[in-house]
Legacy VTK file of the C-alpha trace (Angstrom):
# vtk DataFile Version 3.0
C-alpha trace
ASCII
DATASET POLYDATA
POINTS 258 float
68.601 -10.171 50.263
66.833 -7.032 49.122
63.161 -7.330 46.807
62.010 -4.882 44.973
58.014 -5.108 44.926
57.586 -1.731 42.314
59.557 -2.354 39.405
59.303 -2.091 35.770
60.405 -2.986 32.209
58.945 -1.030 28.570
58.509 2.026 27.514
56.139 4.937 28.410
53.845 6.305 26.008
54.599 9.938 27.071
58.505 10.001 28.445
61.352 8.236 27.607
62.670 5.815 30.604
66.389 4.738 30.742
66.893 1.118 31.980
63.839 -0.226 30.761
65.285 -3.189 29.055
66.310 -6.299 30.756
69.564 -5.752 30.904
69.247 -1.792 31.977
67.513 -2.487 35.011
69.544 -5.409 35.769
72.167 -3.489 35.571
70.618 -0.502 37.544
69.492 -3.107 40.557
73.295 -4.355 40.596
74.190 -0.582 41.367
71.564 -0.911 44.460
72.463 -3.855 45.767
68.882 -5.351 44.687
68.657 -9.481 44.184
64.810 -9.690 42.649
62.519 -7.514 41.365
58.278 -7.803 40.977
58.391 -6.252 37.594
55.057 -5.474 35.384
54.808 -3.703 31.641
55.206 -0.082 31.742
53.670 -0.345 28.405
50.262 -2.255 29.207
49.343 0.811 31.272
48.572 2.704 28.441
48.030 0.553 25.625
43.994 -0.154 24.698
44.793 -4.025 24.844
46.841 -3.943 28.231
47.530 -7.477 27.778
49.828 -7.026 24.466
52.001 -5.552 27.279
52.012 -8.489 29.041
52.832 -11.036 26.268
56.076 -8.332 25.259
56.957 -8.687 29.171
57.101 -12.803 28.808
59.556 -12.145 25.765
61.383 -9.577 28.255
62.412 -11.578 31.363
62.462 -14.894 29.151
66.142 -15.941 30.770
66.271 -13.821 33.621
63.972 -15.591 36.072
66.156 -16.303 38.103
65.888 -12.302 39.002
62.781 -10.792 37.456
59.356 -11.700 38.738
57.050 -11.142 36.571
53.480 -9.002 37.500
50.998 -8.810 34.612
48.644 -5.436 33.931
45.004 -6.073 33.367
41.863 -4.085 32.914
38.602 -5.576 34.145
36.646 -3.029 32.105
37.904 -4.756 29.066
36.185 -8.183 28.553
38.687 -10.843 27.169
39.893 -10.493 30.976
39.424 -13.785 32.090
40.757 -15.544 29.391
43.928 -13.305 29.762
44.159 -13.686 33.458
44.512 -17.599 32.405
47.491 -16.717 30.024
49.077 -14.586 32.530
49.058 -17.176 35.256
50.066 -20.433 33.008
52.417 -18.973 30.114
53.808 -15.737 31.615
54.087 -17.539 35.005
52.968 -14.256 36.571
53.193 -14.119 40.508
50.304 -11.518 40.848
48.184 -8.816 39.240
49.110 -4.539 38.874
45.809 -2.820 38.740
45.383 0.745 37.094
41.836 2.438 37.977
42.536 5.768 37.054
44.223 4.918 33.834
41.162 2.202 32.815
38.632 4.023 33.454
37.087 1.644 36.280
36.620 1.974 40.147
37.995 -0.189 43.140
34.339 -0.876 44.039
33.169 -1.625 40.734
31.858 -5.513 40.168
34.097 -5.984 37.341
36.709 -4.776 39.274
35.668 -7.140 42.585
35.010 -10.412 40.046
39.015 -10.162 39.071
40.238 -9.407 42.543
38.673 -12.851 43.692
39.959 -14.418 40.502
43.223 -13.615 41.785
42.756 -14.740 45.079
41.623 -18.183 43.590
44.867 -18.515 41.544
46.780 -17.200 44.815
48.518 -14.154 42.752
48.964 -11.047 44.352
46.956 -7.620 43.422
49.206 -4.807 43.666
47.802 -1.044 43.484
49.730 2.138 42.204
48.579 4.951 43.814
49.952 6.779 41.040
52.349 6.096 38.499
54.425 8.959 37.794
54.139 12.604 39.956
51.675 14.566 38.977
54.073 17.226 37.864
55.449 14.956 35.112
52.027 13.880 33.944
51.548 14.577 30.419
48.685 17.669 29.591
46.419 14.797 27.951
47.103 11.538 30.447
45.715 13.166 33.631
45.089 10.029 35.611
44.547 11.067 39.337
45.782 8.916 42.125
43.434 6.463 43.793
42.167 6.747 46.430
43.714 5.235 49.809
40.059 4.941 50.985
39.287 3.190 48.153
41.712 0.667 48.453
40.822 0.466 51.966
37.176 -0.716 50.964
38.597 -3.042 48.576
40.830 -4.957 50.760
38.242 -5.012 53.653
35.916 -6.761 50.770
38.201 -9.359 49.757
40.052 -11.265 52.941
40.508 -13.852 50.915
43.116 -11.691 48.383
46.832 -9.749 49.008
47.323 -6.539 48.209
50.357 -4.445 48.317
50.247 -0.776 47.588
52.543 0.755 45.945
53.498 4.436 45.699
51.296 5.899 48.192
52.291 8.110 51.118
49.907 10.339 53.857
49.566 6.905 54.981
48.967 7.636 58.644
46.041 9.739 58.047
44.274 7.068 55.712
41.994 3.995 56.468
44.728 1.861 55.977
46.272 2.870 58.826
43.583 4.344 60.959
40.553 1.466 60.675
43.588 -1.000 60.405
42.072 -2.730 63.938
38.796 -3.887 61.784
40.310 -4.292 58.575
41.706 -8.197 57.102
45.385 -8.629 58.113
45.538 -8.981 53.946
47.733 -5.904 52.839
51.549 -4.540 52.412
52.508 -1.289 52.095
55.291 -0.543 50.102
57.743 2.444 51.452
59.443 4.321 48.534
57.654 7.745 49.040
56.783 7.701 52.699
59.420 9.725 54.712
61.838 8.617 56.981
63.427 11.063 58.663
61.422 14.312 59.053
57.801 13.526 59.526
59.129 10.168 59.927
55.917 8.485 58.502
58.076 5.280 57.935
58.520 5.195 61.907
54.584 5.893 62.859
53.819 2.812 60.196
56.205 0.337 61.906
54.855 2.116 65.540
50.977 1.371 63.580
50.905 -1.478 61.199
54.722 -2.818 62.398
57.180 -4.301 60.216
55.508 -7.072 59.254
53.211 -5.181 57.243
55.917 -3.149 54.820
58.019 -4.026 51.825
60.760 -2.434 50.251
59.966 -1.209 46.290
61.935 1.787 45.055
59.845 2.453 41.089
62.719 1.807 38.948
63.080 2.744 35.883
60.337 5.422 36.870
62.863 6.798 39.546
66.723 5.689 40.889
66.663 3.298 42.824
69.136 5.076 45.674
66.335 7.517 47.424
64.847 4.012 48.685
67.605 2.041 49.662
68.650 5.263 51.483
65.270 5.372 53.530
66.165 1.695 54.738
69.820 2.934 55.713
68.465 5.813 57.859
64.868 4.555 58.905
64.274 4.141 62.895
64.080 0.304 63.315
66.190 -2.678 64.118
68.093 -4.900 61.802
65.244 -7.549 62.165
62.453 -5.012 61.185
64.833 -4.213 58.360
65.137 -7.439 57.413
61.605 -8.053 57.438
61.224 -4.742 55.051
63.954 -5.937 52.547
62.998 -9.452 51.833
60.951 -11.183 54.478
57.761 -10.392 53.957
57.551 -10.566 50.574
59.780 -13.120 50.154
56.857 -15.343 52.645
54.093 -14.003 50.199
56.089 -15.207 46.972
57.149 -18.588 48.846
60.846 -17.772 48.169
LINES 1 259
258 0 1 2 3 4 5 6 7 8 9 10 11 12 13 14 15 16 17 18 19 20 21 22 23 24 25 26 27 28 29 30 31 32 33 34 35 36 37 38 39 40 41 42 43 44 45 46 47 48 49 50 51 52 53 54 55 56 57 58 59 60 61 62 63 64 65 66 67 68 69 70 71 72 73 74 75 76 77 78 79 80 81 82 83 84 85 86 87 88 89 90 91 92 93 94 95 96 97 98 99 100 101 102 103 104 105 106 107 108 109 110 111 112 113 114 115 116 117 118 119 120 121 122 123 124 125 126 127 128 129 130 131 132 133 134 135 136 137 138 139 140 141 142 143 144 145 146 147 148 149 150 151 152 153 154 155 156 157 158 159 160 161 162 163 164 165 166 167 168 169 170 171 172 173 174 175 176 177 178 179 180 181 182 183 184 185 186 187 188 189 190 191 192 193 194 195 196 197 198 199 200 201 202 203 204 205 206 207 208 209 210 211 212 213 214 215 216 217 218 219 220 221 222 223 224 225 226 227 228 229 230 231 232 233 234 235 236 237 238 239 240 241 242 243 244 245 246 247 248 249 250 251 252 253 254 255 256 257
C-alpha cells in the first residue's frame, strides 16, 4: 500500500492546478500507484476565513473516504479557532491539522500558535507543517510567504511531546535541528521525503542512516507537483524493502490506526 501524507484538493488563488477535483487527483494517484491520500484545502491557505476551505473540502471527499483523508487548515491568529477546530474534528472527520505560519501571519512559538498545537494533541489529530507551499520561483510578486523555519519547527515539537508532527516539503534536513539535536528531542515527528534527494547528495540515505526509517513517510504534493518524481525516489532510494515499506505505508498507516 502506498500513502500519500502531502496532498491536496481546490484551487489556488494565484495559479491554476490540474487535478484538483476529486476525481482529478483520484485519477492522478491511480496513475502512481497511490491507495490513500492526507488531503487538506488548497484554498483555506489563502482565504481570510481559512475554515470556509475546510467546510468546501467536507463537500469534496463526501463519497470518497474510502481514499481521501481529510486534513483541515486553520489559523490560530484568527479567533473563532476553537470552535472550528470542534467542526473539523466531529463533522469533517478530519484526521489532523495543516498549519501555515508564513501565510497567517503567526509564529511556531507564538501562544496562540502553542494553545492549538495541544488542542490537537488532546483530540489525537495530527499537526502537519509545510515548509513551503509552492517554490519560491513560482510564488506570485504579492504572496511572498517565506518558508519556515526547520529550527522553528524543531522548538515546536521539542515543546509539545504530547503532539505529532509531520513535515512536509522541507529538505537540507541533515544540517537542521531536526536531524542534528534529534538525540534530545521527543521521538514525536515524521519527515516527509518528496524534495530530499536520493541519489546524489543522497540526503534520503543520511536520514534513514540518522533518524531511520521509522521516522519518514512518503508524500509526493499533488496537484502542486506529479506525483512520479516521488514514487521514483522510493524506486531508487538506498534501503531495504522493509524500510520501504515502512516509508510507503507503515508509519503513517500506525499514526492514522489503519
Amino acid at each position: 500500500m502506498l500513502i500519500d501524507t502531502n496532498a491536496y484538493l481546490g484551487h489556488w488563488a494565484t495559479r491554476q492546478l490540474r487535478y484538483a477535483t476529486p476525481d482529478g487527483l483520484l485519477a492522478l494517484m491511480d496513475r502512481a500507484g497511490i491507495d490513500l491520500a492526507c488531503v487538506s484545502s488548497a484554498a483555506a491557505v489563502l482565504y481570510k476565513d481559512c475554515h470556509r476551505g475546510n467546510e468546501e473540502l467536507a463537500e469534496a471527499v463526501a463519497g470518497h473516504r474510502d481514499r481521501l483523508i481529510p486534513f483541515a487548515v486553520l489559523n490560530p491568529a484568527y479567533a473563532g479557532w476553537r470552535r472550528d477546530l470542534a467542526w473539523c474534528r466531529d463533522v469533517l472527520g478530519a484526521r489532523g491539522l495543516r498549519l501555515y505560519p508564513a501565510y497567517h501571519a503567526y509564529g511556531l512559538t507564538d501562544p496562540r500558535c502553542t494553545e492549538l498545537v495541544a488542542a490537537a494533541a488532546e483530540a489525537n489529530l495530527l499537526v502537519s507543517i509545510p515548509v513551503r507551499q509552492v517554490d519560491h520561483r513560482q510564488r506570485h510578486w504579492l504572496v511572498d510567504a517565506s518558508d519556515v523555519p526547520l529550527s522553528d519547527i524543531a522548538a515546536l515539537v521539542a515543546a509539545h511531546p504530547d503532539a505529532r508532527f509531520i513535515v512536509l516539503e522541507g529538505a537540507g534536513y541533515l544540517g537542521s535541528d531536526l536531524v542534528r539535536r534529534a538525540g534530545e528531542l521527543p521521538a514525536n515527528y515524521w519527515l516527509e521525503i518528496s524534495r530530499p534527494d536520493a541519489v546524489y547528495t543522497d540526503e534520503i540515505g543520511g536520514l534513514l542512516r540518522t533518524l531511520g526509517a521509522e521516522r519518514l513517510v512518503f508524500g509526493s504534493g499533488i496537484p502542486f507537483k506529479y506525483p512520479e518524481p516521488a514514487t521514483l525516489r522510493l524506486e531508487v532510494m538506498r534501503a531495504s524493502e522493509a524500510e520501504k515499506d515502512l516509508i510507503r505505508s507503515g508509519n503513517i498507516g500506525a499514526m492514522l490506526g489503519l
